[in-house]
TIMI-2910 file (N, C-alpha, C, CB; in pm, 1 decimal, decimal comma, always signed):
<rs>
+----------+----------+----------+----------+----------+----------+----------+----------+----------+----------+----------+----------+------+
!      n_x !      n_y !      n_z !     ca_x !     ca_y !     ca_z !      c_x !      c_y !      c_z !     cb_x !     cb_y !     cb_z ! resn !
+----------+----------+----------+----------+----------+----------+----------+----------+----------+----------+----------+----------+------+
!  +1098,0 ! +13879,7 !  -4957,8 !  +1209,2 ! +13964,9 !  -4988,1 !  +1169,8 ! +14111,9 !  -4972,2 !  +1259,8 ! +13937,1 !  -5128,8 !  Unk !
!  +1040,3 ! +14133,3 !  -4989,3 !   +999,8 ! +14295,7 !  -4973,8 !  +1030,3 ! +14333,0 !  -4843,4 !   +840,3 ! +14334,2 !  -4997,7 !  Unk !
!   +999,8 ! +14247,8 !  -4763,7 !  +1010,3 ! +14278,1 !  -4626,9 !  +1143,5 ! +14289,7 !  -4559,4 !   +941,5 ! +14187,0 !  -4562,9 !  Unk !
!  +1228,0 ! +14256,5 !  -4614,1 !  +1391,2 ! +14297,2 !  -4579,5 !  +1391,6 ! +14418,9 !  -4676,5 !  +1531,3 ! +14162,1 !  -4623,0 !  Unk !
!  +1335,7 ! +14409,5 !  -4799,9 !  +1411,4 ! +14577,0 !  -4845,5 !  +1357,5 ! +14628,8 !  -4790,0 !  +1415,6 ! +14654,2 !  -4977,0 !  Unk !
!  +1204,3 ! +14654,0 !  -4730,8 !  +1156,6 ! +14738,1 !  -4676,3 !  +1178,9 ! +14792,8 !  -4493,4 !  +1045,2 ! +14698,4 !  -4718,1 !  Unk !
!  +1285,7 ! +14654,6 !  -4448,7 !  +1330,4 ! +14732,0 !  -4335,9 !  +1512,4 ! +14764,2 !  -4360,0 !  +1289,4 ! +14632,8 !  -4185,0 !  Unk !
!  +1536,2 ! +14717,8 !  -4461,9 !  +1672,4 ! +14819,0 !  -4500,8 !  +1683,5 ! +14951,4 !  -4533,7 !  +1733,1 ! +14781,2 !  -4603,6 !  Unk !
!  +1519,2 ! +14973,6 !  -4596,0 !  +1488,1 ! +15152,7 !  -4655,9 !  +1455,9 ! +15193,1 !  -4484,4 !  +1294,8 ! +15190,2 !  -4809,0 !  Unk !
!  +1372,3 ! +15135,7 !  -4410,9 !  +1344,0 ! +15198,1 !  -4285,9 !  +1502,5 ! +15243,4 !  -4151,1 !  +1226,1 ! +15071,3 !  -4222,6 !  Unk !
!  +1593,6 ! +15126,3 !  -4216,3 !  +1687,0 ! +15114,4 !  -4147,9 !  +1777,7 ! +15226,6 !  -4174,9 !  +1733,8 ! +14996,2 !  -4161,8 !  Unk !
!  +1823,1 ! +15285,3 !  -4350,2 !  +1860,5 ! +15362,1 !  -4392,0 !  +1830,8 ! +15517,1 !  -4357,1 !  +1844,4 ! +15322,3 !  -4481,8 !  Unk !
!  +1666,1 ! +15510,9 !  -4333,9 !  +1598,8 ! +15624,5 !  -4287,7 !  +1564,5 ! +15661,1 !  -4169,1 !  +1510,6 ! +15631,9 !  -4334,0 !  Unk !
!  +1676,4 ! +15572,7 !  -4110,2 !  +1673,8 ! +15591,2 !  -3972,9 !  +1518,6 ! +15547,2 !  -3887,5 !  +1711,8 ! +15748,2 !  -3958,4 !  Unk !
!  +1458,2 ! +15512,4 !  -3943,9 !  +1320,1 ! +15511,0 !  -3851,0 !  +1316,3 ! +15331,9 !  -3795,6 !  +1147,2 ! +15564,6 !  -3972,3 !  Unk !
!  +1195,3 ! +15368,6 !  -3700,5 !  +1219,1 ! +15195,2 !  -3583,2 !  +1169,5 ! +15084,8 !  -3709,2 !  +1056,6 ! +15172,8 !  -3383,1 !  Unk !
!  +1200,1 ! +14960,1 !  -3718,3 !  +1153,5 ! +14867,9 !  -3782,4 !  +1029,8 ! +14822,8 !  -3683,3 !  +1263,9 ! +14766,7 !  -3818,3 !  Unk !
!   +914,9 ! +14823,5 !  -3737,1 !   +832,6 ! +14771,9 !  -3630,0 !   +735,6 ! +14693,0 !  -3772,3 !   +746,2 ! +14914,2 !  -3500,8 !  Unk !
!   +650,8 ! +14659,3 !  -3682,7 !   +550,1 ! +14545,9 !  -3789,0 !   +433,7 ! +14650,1 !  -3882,9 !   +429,2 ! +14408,1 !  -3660,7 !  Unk !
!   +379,2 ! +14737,0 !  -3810,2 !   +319,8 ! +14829,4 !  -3890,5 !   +404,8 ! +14898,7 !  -3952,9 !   +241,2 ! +14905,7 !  -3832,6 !  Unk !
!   +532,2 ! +14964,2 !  -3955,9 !   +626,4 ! +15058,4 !  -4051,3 !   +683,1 ! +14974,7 !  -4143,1 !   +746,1 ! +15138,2 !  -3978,6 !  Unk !
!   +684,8 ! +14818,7 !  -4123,7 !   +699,4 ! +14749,8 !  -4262,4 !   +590,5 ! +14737,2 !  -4348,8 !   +741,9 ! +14622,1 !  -4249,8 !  Unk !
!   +422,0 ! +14730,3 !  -4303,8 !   +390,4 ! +14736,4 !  -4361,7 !   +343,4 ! +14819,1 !  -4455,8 !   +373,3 ! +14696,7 !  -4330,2 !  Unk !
!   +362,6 ! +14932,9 !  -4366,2 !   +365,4 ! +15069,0 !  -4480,1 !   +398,6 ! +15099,2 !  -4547,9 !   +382,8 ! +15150,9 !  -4482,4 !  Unk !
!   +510,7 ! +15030,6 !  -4555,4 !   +631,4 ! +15052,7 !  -4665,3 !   +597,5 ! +14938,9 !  -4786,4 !   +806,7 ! +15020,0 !  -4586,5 !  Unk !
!   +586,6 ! +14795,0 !  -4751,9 !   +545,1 ! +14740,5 !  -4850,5 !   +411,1 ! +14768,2 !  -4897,9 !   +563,0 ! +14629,1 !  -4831,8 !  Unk !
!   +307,2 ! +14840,4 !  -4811,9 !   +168,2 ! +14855,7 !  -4921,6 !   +183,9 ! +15019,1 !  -5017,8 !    -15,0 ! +14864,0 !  -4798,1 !  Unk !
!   +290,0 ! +15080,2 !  -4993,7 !   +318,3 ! +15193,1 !  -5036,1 !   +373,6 ! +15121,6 !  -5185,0 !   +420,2 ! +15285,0 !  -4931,6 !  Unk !
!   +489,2 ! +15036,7 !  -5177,7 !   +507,2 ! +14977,2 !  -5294,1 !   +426,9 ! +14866,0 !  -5351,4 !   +616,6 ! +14942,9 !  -5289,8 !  Unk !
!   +277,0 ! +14889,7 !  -5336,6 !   +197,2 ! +14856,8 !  -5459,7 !   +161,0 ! +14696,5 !  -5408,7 !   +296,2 ! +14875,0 !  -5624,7 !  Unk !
!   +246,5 ! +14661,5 !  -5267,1 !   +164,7 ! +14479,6 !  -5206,6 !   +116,3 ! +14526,8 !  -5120,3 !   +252,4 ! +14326,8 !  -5145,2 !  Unk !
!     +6,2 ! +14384,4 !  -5156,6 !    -45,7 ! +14361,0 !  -5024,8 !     -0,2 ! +14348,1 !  -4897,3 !    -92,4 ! +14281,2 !  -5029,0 !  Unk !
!    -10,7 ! +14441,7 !  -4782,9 !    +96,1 ! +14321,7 !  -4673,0 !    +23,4 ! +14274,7 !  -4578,6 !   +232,0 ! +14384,3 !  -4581,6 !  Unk !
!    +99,2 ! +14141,2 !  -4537,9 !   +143,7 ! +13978,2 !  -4480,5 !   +154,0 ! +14032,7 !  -4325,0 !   +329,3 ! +13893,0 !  -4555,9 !  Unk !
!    +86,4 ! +14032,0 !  -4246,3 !   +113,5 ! +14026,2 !  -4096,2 !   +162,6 ! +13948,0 !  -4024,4 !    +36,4 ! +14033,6 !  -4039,1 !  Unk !
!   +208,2 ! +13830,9 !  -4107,8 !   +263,4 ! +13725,0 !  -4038,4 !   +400,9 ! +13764,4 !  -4115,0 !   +189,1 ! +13563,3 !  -4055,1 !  Unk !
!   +418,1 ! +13808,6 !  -4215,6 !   +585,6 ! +13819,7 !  -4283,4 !   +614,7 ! +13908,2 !  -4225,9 !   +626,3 ! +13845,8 !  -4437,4 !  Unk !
!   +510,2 ! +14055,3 !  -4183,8 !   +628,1 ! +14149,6 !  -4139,6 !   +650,4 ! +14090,1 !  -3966,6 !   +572,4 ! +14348,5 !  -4154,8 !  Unk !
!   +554,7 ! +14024,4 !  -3885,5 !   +584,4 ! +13982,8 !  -3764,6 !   +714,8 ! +13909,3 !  -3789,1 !   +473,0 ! +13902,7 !  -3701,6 !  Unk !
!   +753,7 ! +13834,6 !  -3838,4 !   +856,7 ! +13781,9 !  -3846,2 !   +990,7 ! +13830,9 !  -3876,6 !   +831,1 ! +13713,3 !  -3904,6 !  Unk !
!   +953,2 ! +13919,7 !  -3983,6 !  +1087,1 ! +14002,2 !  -4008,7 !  +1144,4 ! +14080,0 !  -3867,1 !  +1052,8 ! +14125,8 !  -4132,8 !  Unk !
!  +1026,9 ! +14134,7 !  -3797,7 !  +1084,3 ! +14216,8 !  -3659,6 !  +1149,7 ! +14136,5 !  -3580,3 !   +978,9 ! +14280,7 !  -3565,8 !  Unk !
!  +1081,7 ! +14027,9 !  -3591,0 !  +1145,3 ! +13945,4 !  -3488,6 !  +1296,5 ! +13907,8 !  -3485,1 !  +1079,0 ! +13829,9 !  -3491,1 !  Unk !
!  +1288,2 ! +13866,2 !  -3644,5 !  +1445,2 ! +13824,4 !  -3673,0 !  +1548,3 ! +13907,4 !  -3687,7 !  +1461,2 ! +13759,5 !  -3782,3 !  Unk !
!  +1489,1 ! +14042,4 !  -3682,9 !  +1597,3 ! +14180,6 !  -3667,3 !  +1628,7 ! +14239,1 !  -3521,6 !  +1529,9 ! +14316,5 !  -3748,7 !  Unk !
!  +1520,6 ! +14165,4 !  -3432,6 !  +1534,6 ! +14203,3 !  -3302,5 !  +1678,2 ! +14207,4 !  -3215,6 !  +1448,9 ! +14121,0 !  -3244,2 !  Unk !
!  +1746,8 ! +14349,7 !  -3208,3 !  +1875,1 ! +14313,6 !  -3147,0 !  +1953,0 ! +14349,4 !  -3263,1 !  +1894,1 ! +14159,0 !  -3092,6 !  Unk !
!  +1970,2 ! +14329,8 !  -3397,4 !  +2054,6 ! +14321,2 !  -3519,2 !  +2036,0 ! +14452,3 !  -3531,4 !  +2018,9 ! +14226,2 !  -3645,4 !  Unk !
!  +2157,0 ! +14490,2 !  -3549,8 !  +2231,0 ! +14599,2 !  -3623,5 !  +2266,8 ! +14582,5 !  -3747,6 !  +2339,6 ! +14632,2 !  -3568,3 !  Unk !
!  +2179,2 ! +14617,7 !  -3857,4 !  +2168,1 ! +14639,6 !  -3984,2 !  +2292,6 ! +14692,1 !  -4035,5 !  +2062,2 ! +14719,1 !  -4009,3 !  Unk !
!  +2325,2 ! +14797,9 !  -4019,0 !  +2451,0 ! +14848,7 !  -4091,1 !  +2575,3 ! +14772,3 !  -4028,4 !  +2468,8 ! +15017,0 !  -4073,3 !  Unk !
!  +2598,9 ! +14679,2 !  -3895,3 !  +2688,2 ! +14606,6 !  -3839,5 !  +2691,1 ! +14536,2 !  -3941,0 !  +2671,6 ! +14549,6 !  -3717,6 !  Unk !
!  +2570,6 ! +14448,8 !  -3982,6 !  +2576,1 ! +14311,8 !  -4066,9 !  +2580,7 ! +14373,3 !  -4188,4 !  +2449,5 ! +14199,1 !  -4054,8 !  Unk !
!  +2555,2 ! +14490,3 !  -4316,0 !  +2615,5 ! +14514,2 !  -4360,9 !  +2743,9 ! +14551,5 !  -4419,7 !  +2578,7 ! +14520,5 !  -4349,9 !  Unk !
!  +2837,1 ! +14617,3 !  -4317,8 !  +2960,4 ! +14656,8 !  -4319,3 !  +3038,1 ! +14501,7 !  -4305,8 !  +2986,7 ! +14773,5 !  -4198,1 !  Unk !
!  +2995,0 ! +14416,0 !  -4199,9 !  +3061,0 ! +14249,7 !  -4193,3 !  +3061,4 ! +14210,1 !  -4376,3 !  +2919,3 ! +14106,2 !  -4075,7 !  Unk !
!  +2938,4 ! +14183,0 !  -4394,1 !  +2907,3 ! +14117,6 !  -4539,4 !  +2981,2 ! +14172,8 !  -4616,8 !  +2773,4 ! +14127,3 !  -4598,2 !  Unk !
!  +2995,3 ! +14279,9 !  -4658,9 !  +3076,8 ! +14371,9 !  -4766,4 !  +3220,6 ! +14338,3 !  -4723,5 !  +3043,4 ! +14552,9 !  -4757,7 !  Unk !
!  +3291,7 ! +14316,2 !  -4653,8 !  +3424,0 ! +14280,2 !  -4557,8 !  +3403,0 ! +14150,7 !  -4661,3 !  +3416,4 ! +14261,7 !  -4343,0 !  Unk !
!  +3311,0 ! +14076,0 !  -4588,1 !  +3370,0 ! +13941,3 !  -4628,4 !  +3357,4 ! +13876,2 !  -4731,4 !  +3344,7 ! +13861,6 !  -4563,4 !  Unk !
!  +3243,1 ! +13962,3 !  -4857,5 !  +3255,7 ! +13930,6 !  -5007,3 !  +3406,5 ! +13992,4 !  -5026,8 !  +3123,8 ! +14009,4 !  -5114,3 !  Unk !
!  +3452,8 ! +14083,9 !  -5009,2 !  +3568,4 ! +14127,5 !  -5052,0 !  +3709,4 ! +13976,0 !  -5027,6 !  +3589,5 ! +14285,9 !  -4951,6 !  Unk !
!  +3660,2 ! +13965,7 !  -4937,4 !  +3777,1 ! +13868,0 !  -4904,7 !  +3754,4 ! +13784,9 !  -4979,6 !  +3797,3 ! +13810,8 !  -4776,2 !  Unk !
!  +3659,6 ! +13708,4 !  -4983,6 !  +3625,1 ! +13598,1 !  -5061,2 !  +3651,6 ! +13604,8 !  -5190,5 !  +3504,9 ! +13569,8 !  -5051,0 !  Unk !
!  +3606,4 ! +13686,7 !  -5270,5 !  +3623,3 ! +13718,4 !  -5420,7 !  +3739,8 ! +13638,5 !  -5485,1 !  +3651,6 ! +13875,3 !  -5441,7 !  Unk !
!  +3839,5 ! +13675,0 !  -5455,4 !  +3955,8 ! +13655,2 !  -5459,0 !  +3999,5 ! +13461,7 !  -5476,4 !  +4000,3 ! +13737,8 !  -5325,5 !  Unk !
!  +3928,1 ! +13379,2 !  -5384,0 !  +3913,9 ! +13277,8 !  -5393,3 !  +3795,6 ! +13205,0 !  -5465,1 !  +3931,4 ! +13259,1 !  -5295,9 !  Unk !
!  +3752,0 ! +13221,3 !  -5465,3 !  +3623,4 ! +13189,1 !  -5560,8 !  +3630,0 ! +13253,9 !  -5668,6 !  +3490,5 ! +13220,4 !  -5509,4 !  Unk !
!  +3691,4 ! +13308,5 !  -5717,0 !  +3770,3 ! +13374,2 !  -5880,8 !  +3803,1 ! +13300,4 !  -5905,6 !  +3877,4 ! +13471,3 !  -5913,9 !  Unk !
!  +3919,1 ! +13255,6 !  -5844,7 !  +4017,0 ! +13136,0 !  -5920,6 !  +3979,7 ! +13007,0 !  -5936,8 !  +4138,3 ! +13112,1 !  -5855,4 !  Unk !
!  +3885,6 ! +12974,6 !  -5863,3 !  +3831,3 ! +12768,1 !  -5909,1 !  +3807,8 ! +12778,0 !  -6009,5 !  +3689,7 ! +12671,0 !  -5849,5 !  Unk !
!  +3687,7 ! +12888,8 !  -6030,3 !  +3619,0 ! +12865,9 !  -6172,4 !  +3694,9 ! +12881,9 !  -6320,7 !  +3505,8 ! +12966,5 !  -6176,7 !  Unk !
!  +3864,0 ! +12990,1 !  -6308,0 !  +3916,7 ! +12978,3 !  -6421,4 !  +3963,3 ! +12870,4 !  -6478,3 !  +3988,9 ! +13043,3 !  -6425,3 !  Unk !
!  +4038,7 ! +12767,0 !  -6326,2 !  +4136,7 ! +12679,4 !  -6372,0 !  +3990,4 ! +12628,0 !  -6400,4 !  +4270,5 ! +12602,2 !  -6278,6 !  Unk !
!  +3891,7 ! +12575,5 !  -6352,7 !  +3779,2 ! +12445,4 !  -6430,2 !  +3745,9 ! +12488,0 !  -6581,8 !  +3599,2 ! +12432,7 !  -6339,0 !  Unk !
!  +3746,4 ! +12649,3 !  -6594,4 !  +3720,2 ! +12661,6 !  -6734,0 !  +3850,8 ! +12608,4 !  -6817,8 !  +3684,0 ! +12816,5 !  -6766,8 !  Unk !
!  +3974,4 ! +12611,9 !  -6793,4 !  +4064,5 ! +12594,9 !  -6815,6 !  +4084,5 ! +12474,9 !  -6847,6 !  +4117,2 ! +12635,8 !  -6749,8 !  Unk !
!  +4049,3 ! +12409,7 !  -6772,7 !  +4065,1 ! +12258,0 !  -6773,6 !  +3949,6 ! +12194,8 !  -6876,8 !  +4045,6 ! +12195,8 !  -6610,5 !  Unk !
!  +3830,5 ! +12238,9 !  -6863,1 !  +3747,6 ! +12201,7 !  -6970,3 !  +3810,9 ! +12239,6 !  -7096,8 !  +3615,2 ! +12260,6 !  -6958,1 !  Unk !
!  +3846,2 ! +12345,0 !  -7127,5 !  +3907,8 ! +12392,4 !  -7279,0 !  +3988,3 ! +12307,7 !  -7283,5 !  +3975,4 ! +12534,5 !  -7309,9 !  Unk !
!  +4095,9 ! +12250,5 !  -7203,0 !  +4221,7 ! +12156,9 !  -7272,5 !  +4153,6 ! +12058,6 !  -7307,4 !  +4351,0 ! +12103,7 !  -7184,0 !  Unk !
!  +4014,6 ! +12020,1 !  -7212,4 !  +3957,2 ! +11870,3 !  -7244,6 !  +3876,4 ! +11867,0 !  -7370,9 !  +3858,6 ! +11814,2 !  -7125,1 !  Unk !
!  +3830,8 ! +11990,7 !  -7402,2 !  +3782,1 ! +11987,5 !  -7504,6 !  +3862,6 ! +11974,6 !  -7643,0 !  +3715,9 ! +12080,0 !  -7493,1 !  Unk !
!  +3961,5 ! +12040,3 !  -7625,2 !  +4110,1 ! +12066,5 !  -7766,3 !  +4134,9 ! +11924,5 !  -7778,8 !  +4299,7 ! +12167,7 !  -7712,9 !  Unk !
!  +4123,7 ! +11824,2 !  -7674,8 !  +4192,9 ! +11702,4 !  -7661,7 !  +4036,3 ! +11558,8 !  -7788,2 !  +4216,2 ! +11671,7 !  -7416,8 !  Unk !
!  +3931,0 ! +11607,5 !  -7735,2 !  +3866,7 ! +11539,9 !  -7784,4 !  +3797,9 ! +11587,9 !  -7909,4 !  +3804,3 ! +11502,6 !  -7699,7 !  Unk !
!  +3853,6 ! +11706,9 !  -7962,8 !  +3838,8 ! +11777,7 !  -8101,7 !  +3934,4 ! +11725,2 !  -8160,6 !  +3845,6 ! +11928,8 !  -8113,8 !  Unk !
!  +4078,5 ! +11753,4 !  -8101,8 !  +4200,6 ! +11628,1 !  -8200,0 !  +4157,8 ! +11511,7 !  -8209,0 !  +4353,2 ! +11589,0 !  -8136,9 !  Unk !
!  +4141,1 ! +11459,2 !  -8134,4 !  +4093,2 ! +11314,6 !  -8170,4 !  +3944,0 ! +11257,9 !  -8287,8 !  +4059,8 ! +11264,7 !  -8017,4 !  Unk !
!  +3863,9 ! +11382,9 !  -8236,4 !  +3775,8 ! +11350,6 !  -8342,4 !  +3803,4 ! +11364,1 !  -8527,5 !  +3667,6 ! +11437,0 !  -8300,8 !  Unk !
!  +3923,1 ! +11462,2 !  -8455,0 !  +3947,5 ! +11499,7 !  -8635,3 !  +4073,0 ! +11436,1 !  -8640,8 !  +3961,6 ! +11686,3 !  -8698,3 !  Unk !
!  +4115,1 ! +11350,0 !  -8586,4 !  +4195,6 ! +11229,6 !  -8647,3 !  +4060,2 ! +11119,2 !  -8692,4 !  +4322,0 ! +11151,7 !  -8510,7 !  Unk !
!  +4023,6 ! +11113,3 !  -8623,7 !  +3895,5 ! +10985,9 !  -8636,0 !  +3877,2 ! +11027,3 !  -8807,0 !  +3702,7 ! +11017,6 !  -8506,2 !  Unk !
!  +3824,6 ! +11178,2 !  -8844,6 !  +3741,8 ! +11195,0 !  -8925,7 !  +3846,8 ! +11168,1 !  -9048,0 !  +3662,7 ! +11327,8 !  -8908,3 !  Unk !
!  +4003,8 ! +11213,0 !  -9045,5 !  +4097,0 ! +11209,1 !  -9144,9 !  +4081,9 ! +11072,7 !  -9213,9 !  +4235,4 ! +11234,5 !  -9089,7 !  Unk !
!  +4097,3 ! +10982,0 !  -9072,7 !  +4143,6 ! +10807,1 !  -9109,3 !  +4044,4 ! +10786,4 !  -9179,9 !  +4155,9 ! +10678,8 !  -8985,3 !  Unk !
!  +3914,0 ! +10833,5 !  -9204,0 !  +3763,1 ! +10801,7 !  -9212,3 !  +3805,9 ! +10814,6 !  -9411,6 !  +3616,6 ! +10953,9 !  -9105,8 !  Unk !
!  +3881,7 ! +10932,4 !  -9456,9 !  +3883,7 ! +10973,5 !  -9572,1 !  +3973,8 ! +10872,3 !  -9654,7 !  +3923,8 ! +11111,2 !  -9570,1 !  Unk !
!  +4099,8 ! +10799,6 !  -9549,7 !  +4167,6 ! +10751,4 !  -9617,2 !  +4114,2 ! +10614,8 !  -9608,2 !  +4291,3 ! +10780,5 !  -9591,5 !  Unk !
!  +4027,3 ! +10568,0 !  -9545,4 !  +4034,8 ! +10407,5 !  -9456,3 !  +3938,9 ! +10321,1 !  -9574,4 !  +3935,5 ! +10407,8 !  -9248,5 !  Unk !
+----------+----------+----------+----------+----------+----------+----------+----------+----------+----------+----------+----------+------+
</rs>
């Protein structure tokens, strides 16, 4: 994970993502660095436009939000009725218990 923040700060600061400028950045913040993690990170940024795939992502949590809000109320929702339902019942159970 250092190695993506550390080419999002490089990306931010305008400078090239390369395998030595990641690692500068992560041994500046106090790791060791991985020549095989930052080789890889370049690789997988090769071509990617950072702030493209930022500005997309932020787009499409926004959209999303909106739907994935709502499952989780009605399930909370639905658990609370299920729960009210098997609290009445227990405290009928417990009434009959006083008179039985």
């Amino acid at each position: 994970m250092e190695y993506i923040y550390a080419a999002l700060l490089l990306d931010s600061a305008g400078k090239e993502i390369s395998e030595s400028s990641l690692e500068s950045v992560v041994k500046a913040a106090g790791i060791e660095p991985n020549q095989a993690m930052a080789k890889a990170v370049v690789s997988s940024l090769k071509g990617v436009s950072i702030k493209d795939v930022m500005k997309n992502a932020q787009t499409a949590q926004v959209a999303a939000a909106p739907a994935t809000g709502a499952a989780p109320a009605a399930k909370a929702e639905a658990k609370h009725e299920e729960a009210e339902k098997v609290s009445e019942e227990q405290a009928a159970g417990g009434l009959a218990s006083l008179f039985g």
